[in-house]
Structures are given as structure tokens and as C-alpha cells.
N, C-alpha and C positions, 0 to 999 in steps of 0.2 A: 575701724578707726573713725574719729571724729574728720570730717569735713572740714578742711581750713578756711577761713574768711575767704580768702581771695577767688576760690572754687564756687562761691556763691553766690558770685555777680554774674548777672547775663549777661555773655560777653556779645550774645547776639545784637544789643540794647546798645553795649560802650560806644560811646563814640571817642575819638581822639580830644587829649588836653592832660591834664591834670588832678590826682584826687590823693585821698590821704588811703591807704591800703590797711593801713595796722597804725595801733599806738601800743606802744609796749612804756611803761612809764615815763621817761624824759627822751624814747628814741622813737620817732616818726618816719613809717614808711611810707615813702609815696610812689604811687606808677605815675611811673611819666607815659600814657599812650601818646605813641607815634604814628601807631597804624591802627584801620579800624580792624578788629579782630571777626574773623570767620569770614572778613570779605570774599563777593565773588568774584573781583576780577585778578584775585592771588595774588592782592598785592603787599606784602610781607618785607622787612629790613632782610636785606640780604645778607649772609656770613659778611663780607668784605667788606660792607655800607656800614653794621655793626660794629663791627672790629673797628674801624675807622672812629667812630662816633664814640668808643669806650677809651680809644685813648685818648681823644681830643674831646669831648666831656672830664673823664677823670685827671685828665694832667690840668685845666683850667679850673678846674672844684677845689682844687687841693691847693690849688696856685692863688684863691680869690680870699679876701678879706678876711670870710667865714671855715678858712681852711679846718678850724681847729674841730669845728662843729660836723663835721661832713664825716662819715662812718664807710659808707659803702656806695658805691655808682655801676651801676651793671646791667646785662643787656639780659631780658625773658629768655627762657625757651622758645615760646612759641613765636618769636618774630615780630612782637611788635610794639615792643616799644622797651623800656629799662624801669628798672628798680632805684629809688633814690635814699639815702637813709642818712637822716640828720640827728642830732642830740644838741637840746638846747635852742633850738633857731626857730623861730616865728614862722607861722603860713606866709604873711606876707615876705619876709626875707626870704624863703625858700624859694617861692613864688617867683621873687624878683630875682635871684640868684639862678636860676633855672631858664628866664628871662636872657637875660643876659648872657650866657652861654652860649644859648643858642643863636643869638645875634652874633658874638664869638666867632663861631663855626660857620656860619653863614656867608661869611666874607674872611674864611682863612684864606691865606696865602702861605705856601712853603712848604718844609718838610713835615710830615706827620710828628709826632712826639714817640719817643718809643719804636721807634719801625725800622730801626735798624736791627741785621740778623741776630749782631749778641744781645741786642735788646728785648727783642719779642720770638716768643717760638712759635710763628707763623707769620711773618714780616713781611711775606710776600702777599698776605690776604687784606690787601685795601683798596677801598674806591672812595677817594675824596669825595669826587663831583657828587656821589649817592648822598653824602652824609650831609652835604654842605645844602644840597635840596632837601633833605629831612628838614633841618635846621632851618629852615627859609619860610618849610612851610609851619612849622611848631612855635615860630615868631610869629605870622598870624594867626594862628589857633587862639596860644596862648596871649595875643596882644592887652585883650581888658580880662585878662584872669583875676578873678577876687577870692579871698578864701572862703566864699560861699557857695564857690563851684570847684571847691576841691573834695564836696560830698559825692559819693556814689549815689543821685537821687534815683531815683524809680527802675531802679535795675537790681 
């Protein structure tokens, strides 16, 4: 079988931020990196930091301005970081929507969204404080992101 895009970036190379993954006609994927991948001091989104950050990412994506444009929000396999999937919206608005999130999360207060037992099937698996440090540091990452660093350059 052909080799997908995303299998052909050296993940050794990523560093953490934002890049455009896929264009499929009017639907752009983007990774959102959270973490740098194949680090060695194994530091990877935990199940519970994850969980935490997919519901409180996708209940506020769905909830912003841009709701109608927003397709899919969702966390890798391999720990480090989510999938983001728009139709219709600008780098820069993505960029900035993404932005703003994560400042969101950054300074939640209260209950999670979703996290109760008839709400989610696994309700018990969260860690705020993990997610809200994601988010804290994905505001500086991404603080002067332009959409000329949302190329995969030399990797």
C-alpha cells in the first residue's frame, strides 16, 4: 500500500506548534503538535490529560463563532498532540480559533463538559491540571503563529 502524507514527515525533526496535514478540497487538516514526538524524556499527553483536552477543546470549537465550519477535533494515537479539521475557514482564522482555545483551557474553571457517567464512557479518566498546562504552554508556542509556519518545512 501507498504511504500516507502524514507517515512522511520526520517526526524525529517536528517540533511542537501547528501545520496544515492534508487538503482534501474545501477540508483542511491540521496537527495541532502538543508534544515533540519520539522525545526522550517520554514525555507524551497522557489517556486522562487527553480525554480532558478533547472534551474541553471540542465542546468550545463547536460552541465559537466558527462552529458551523469545524468537522472533526481529536486526539493522535501516538500521544502527541490532535487532529483538527475545518471546511471553509481561513489559516488565519483557524490559527486564531486554535488560539483562543487554548487560552480557554488555560484558565478553566469548573466542571469538565461531558464528564459526567451518562455523559461520557469513561468519565472517570481526567486530569484538568494536565490539560490546562498543555494549553498554557500551546499559548506560547503558538503566540506569533502565521500561516507560513503552518508548512511542514524541512522535515
Amino acid at each position: 500500500m501507498k504511504k500516507i502524507a502524514s507517515f512522511q514527515v520526520n517526526h524525529d525533526l517536528l517540533e511542537k506548534g501547528m501545520y496544515v496535514s492534508r487538503t482534501d478540497g474545501d477540508v483542511i487538516t491540521y496537527d495541532i503538535r502538543m508534544k515533540k514526538p519520539n522525545n526522550s524524556g517520554n514525555d507524551y499527553i497522557s489517556p486522562a490529560g487527553g480525554h480532558t483536552l478533547e472534551h474541553l477543546i471540542a465542546t468550545w470549537m463547536r460552541n465559537s463563532k466558527y462552529s458551523d465550519k469545524i468537522i472533526y477535533i481529536g486526539p493522535m494515537g501516538c500521544q502527541t498532540g490532535f487532529y483538527f479539521l475545518t471546511r471553509n475557514l481561513s489559516h488565519e482564522n483557524a490559527i486564531a480559533l486554535v488560539q483562543e482555545c487554548f487560552a480557554y483551557i488555560s484558565n478553566f474553571k469548573g466542571e469538565i463538559p461531558g464528564s459526567k457517567r451518562i455523559e461520557c464512557g469513561q468519565y472517570l479518566l481526567h486530569n484538568l491540571s494536565e490539560a490546562k498546562a498543555i494549553a498554557l504552554d500551546m499559548c506560547e508556542i503558538l503566540k506569533n503563529w502565521t500561516p507560513e509556519k503552518l508548512i511542514y518545512s524541512n522535515i
